[in-house]
C-alpha positions in Angstrom: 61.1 206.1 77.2 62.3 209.4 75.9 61.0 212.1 77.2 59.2 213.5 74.2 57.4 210.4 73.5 54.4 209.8 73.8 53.0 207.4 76.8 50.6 204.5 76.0 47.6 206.1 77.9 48.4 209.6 76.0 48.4 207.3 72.3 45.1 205.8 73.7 43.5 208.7 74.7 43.9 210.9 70.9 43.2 207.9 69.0 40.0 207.4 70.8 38.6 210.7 70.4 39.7 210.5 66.7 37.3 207.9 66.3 34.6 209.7 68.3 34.8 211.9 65.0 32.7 209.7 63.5 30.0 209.6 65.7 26.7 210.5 64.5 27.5 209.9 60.8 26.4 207.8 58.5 29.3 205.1 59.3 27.7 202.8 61.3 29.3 202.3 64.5 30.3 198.3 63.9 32.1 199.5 60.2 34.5 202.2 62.2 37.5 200.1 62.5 37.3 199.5 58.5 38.4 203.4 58.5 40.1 204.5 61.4 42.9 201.6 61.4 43.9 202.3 57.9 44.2 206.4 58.5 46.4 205.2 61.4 48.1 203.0 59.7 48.9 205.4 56.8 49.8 208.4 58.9 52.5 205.9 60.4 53.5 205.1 57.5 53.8 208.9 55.9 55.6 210.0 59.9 58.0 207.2 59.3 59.0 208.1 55.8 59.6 211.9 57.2 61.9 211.0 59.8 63.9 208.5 57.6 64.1 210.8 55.0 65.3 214.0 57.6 68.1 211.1 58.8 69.4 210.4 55.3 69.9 213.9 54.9 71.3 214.8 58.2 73.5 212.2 57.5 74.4 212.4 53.7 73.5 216.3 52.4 70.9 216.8 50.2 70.9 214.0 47.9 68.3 212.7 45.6 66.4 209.9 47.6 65.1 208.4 44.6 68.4 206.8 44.1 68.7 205.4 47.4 65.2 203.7 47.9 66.9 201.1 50.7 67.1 204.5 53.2 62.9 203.7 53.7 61.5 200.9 55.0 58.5 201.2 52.7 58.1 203.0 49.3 55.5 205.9 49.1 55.1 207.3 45.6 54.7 210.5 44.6 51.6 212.4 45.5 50.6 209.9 48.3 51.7 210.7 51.5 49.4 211.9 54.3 49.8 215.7 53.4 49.0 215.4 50.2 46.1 214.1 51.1 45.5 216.3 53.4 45.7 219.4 51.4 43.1 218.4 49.1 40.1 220.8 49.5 37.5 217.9 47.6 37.0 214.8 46.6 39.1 213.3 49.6 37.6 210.3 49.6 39.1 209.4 46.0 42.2 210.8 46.5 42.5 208.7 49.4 41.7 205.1 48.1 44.5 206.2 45.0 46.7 207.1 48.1 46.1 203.9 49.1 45.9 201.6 46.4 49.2 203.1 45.3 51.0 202.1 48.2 49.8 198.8 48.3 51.6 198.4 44.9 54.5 200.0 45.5 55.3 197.6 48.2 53.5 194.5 47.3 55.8 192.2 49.4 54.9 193.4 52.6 51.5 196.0 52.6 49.5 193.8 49.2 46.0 194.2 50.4 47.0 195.9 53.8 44.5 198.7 53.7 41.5 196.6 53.6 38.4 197.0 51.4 36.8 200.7 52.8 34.7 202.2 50.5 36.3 205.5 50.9 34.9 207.1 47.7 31.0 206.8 49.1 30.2 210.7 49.2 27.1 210.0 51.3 28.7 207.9 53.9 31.7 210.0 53.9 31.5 213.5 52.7 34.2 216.0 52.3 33.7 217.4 55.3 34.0 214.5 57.8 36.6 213.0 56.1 38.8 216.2 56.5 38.0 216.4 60.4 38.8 212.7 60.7 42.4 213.6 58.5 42.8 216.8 60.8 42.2 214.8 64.1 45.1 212.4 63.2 47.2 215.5 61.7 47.8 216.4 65.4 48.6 212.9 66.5 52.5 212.1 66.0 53.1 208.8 64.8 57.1 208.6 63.8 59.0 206.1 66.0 60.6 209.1 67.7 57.1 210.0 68.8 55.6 206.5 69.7 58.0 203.3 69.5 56.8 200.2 67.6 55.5 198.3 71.0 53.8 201.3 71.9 52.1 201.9 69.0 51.2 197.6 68.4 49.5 198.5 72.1 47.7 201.2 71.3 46.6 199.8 67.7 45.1 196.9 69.7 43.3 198.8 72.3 41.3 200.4 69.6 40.5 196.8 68.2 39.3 196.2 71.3 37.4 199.4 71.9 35.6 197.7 68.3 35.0 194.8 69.2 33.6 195.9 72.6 30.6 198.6 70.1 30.5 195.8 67.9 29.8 192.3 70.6 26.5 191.8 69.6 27.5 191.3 66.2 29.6 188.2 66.9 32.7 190.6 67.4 34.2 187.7 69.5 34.6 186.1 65.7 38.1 188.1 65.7 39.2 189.3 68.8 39.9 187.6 72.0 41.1 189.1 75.4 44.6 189.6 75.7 44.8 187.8 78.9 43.3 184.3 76.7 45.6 184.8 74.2 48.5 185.0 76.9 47.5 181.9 78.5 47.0 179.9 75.5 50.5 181.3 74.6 52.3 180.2 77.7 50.6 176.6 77.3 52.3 176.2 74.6 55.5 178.1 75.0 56.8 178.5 71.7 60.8 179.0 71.4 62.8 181.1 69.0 62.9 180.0 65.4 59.6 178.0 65.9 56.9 177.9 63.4 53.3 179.4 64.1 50.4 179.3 62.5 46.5 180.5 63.4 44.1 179.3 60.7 41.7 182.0 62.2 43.7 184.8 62.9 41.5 187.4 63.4 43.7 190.8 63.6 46.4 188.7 64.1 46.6 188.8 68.3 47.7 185.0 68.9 50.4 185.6 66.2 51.9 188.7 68.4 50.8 186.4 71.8 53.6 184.1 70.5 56.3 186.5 69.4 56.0 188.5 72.6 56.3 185.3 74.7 59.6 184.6 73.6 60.5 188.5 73.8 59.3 187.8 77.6 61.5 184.7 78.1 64.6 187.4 76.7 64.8 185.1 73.4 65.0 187.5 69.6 61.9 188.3 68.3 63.4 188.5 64.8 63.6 184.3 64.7 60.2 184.2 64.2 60.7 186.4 61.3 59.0 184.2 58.0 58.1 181.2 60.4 54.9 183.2 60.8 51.2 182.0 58.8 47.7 183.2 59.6 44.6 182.9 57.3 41.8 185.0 57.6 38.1 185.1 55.7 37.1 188.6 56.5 38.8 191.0 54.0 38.6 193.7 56.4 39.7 191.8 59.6 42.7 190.0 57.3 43.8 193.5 56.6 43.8 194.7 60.3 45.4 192.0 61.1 49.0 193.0 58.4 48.8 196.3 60.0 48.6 195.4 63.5 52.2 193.0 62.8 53.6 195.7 60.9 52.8 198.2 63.2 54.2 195.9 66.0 57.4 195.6 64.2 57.0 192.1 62.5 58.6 192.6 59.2 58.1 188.7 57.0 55.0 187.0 57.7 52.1 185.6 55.5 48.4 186.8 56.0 46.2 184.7 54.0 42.6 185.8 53.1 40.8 182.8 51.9 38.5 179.9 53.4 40.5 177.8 55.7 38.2 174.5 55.6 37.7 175.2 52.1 40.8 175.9 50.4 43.7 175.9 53.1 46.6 178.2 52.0 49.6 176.7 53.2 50.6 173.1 51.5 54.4 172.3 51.3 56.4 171.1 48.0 54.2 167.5 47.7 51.1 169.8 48.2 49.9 168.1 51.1 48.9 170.6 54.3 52.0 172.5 55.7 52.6 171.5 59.5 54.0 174.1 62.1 55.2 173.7 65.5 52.4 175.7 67.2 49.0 176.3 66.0 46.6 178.4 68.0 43.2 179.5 67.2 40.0 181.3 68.9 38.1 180.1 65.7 34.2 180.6 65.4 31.8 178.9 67.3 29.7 176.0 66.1 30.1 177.7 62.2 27.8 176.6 60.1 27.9 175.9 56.7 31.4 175.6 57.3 32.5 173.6 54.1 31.4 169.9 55.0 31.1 169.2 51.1 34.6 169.7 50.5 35.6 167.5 53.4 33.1 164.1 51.7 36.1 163.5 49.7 38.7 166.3 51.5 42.1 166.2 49.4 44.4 167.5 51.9 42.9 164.3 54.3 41.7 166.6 57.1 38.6 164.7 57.9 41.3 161.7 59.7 39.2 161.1 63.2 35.9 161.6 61.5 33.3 164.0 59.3 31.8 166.9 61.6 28.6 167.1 61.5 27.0 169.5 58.8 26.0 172.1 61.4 28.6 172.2 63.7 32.1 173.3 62.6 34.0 173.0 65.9 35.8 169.5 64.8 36.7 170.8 61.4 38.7 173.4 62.7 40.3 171.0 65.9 41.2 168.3 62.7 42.2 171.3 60.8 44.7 172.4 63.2 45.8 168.6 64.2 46.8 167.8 60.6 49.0 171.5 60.9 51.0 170.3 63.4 54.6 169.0 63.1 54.7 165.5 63.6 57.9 165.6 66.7 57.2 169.1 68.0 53.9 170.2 67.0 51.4 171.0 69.6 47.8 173.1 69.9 46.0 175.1 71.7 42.4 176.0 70.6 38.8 177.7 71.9 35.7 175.6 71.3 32.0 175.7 72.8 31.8 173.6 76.1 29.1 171.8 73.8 32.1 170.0 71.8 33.2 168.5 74.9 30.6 166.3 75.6 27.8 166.3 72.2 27.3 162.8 70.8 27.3 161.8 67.2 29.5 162.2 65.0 31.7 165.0 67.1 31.5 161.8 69.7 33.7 159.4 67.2 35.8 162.3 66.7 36.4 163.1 70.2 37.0 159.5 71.2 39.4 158.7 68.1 41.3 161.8 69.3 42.0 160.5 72.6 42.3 157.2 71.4 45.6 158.4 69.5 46.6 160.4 72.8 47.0 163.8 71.7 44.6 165.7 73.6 46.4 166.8 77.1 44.5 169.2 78.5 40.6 170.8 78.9 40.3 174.1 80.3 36.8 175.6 81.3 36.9 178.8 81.5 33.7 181.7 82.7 30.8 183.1 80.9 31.0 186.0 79.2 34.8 187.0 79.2 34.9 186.6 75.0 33.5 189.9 72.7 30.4 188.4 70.7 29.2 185.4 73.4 28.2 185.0 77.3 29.0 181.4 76.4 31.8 179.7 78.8 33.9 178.6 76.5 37.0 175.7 76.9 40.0 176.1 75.9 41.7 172.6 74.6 45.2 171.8 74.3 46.7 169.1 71.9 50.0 167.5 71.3 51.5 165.1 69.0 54.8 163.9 71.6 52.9 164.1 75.4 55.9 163.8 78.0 56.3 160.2 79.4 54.2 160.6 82.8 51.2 162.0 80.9 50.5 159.5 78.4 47.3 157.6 77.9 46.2 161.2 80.7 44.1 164.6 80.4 44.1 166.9 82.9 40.8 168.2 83.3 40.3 171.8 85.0 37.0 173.9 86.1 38.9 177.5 86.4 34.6 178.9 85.7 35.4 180.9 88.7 38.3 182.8 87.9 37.2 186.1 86.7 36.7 189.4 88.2 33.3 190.5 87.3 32.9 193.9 85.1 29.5 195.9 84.8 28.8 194.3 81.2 31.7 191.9 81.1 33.5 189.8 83.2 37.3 189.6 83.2 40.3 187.0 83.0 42.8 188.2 84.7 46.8 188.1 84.3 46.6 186.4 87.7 44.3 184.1 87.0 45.6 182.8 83.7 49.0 182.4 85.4 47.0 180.2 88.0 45.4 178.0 85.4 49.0 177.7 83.3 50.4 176.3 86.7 48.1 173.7 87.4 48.7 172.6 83.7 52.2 172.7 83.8 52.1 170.3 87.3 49.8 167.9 86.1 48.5 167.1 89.5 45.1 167.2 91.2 44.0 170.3 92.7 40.8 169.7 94.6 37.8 171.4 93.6 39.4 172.7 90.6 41.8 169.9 88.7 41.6 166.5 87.7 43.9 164.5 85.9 42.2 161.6 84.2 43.1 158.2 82.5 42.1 157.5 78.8 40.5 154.3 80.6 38.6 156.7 82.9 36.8 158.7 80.1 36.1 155.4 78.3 34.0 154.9 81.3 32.3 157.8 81.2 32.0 156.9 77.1 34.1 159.6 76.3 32.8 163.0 77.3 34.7 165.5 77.9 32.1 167.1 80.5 34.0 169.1 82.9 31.9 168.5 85.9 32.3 164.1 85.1 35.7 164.5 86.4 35.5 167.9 88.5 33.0 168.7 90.9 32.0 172.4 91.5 33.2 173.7 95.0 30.2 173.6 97.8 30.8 176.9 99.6 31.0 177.1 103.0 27.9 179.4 103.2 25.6 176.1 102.5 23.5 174.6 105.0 22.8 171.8 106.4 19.7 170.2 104.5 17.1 170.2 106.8 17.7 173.7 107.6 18.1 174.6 103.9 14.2 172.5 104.1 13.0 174.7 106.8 14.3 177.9 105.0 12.4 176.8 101.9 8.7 175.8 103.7 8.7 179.3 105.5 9.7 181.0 102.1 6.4 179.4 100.8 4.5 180.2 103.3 5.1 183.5 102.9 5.0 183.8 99.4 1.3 181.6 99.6 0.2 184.8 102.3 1.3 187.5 100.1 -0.3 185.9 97.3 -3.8 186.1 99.4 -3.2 189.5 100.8 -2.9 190.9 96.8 -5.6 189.0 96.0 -8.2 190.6 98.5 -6.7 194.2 97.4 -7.6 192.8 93.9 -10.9 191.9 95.2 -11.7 195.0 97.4 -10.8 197.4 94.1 -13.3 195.5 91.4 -9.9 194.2 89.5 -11.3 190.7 90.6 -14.8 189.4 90.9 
């Protein structure tokens, strides 16, 4: 890193307290990330445009830029870059959203719809005043790529989604962000290569789209073959729009970001209009939706509903069928988040589970810990599918209880690097591991009439600091006996003090 760049904990650090600006305003805390990510997002884009434009003239004299729009990545028209903006004594709020909006349609190739929906021209939310503090905190932040580089930046843009998410858990946050360390794991399960297709029909801001792109950067393969082979679809306008930024700002330049209804009205069909397929397809979709569009799917046209119609309240086997009819019929595989509840509820998600494994494409069931996703204390399961299983684990799941990997935090408990890594391994092997693994015949869960119960096939671990039962007995009776005598000794005091006749 040069030396006058600026580190990731520096970035982390100013952009956080920017945001602190807008504590104790009308903004309420949950809606902060509808404001603060665009202002980032814009003063990149303004820093950016600077330094290009110094370099074309360092480099060529002083011509007339106009002429030459190919020497800027984006195009920012007259009027609208940050300092115009920022020397606007009033009505900063509309002069702004025109900033803004302009942009957009200057560029709408790449940034249509990228600055989100913010109602920036709402004088009692966002006065004059606040809006110029927020405008000078970010003044003094630099954001050019001589100041911050693009994978800085990306890191730093999804720590503060985070920070969001973390204010915002109780309002089902966990709808659009998971942990990086999920995302990772559910990345390497499916180790996408270069030039593959991926596709997340819950994107969210966009994280398991990056997860796969940095994967391959990991494995030394080009980033820049993903480059148009990458499809997310969003319902939130807001979250649809962090999610644009948060590739652009990570240095993805062709991608579509879809905001629209997946189980409704998917946004990807191919020439014959049927559903588009892709080689990976990831999701952290939201849990047990309902309401989620079962109408459509009575008579669905794109044929989704294959294995069975989910249940009107329960979403969870709209999105799994939604995914499964994604994926490319040789190569495509899945990887997806559900409720431990889909692994084992009867009815119709029953048929559906059992017609899935009848067909062999689910491989592996992953139980993770409570409370490691933003928005739930739920243990979730992550479950991997795959349309071509390798030869020795046909007609076989493996089956994994990892609930006791996490290191616990004060209000939230962690999955760490080292941890995923652990649970990617015993995937990847496709052997027993006692206490923690099983791999399981499709005959097996016929037996068991097809749940997908973790603790059917693996048994939680009996610590060594058990004892033997009678003792464990003994242990008990004396317990009772002393809660029964403290039980007479409060009720004499209650007695002796008139509280009891």
């Amino acid at each position: 890193m040069p030396a006058n760049q600026l580190t990731l904990q520096e970035l982390k650090s100013d952009l956080w307290n920017c945001a602190q600006i807008l504590r104790g305003s009308a903004v309420d805390r949950t809606d902060w990330k509808g404001y603060i990510l665009p202002l980032l997002f814009f003063k990149r884009i303004s820093d950016v445009w600077d330094e290009e434009t110094a370099e074309a003239r360092a480099e060529y004299g002083d011509i007339d830029l106009d002429v030459f729009p190919e020497l800027h990545r984006f195009t920012l028209p007259d009027g609208c870059h940050w300092r115009h903006v920022r020397e606007k004594p009033t009505n900063v709020g509309a002069v702004l959203a025109r900033a803004m909006r302009a942009i957009e349609r200057a560029n709408p190739d790449t940034l249509a719809r990228v600055f989100g929906a913010a109602d920036w021209g709402n004088r009692e939310m966002l006065g004059d005043e606040l809006l110029r503090d927020l405008i000078e905190g970010l003044s003094g932040v630099p954001l050019g790529n001589r100041a911050v580089g693009s994978d800085i930046l990306g890191d730093a843009y999804e720590y503060l989604v985070g920070e969001f998410a973390d204010i915002t858990r109780r309002k089902k946050a966990g709808e659009f962000y998971t942990p990086r360390s999920v995302v990772r794991m559910m990345v390497e399960l499916l180790d996408p290569q270069e030039g593959e297709s991926i596709y997340d029909p819950a994107c969210g801001t966009g994280g398991m789209l990056l997860g796969a792109i940095e994967h391959v950067e990991r494995a030394g393969g080009d980033p820049r073959t993903f480059f148009g082979r990458i499809f997310g679809e969003e319902k939130n306008l807001t979250t649809s729009s962090i999610a644009r930024m948060n590739l652009v700002l990570h240095g993805v330049e062709d991608f579509r970001i879809e905001q629209n209804d997946t189980l409704r009205d998917p946004a990807f069909t191919d020439a014959s209009g049927a559903l588009a397929t892709f080689d990976c397809v990831i999701a952290n979709p939201p849990f047990s939706l309902k309401e989620w569009g079962r109408e459509v799917w009575e008579a669905d046209p794109w044929g989704r509903a294959a294995f069975g119609l989910p249940p009107p309240s329960y979403g969870d086997y709209a999105w799994v069928q939604q995914m499964v009819a994604s994926m490319a019929e040789d190569s495509g595989r899945m990887a997806v988040v559900l409720p431990q509840g889909a692994l084992f509820r009867k009815g119709a998600e029953g048929r559906i589970r059992r017609a899935l494994l009848e067909q062999d494409l689910i491989e592996a069931v992953i139980g993770l810990a409570p409370n490691i996703f933003y928005g739930t204390s739920l243990a979730p399961a992550v479950v991997t599918l795959r349309h071509a299983k390798r030869r020795g684990r046909r007609r076989k799941v493996i089956v994994i209880d990892a609930s006791s990997l996490f290191r616990k935090g004060r209000a939230q408990n962690f999955l760490d690097l080292g941890h995923a890594e652990q649970i990617v391994g015993w995937v990847r092997r496709f052997r027993d591991v006692e206490d923690r693994a099983k791999v399981v015949s499709t005959e097996e869960i016929e037996r068991e009439d097809w749940t997908l119960n973790i603790s059917r096939y693996v048994l939680p671990r009996v610590g060594e600091d058990v004892p033997p039962l009678p003792e464990a007995l003994a242990a008990f009776k004396s317990a009772l006996a002393e809660a029964h005598s403290a039980d007479d000794r409060l009720r004499r005091v209650l007695v002796e003090d008139g509280w009891l006749e």
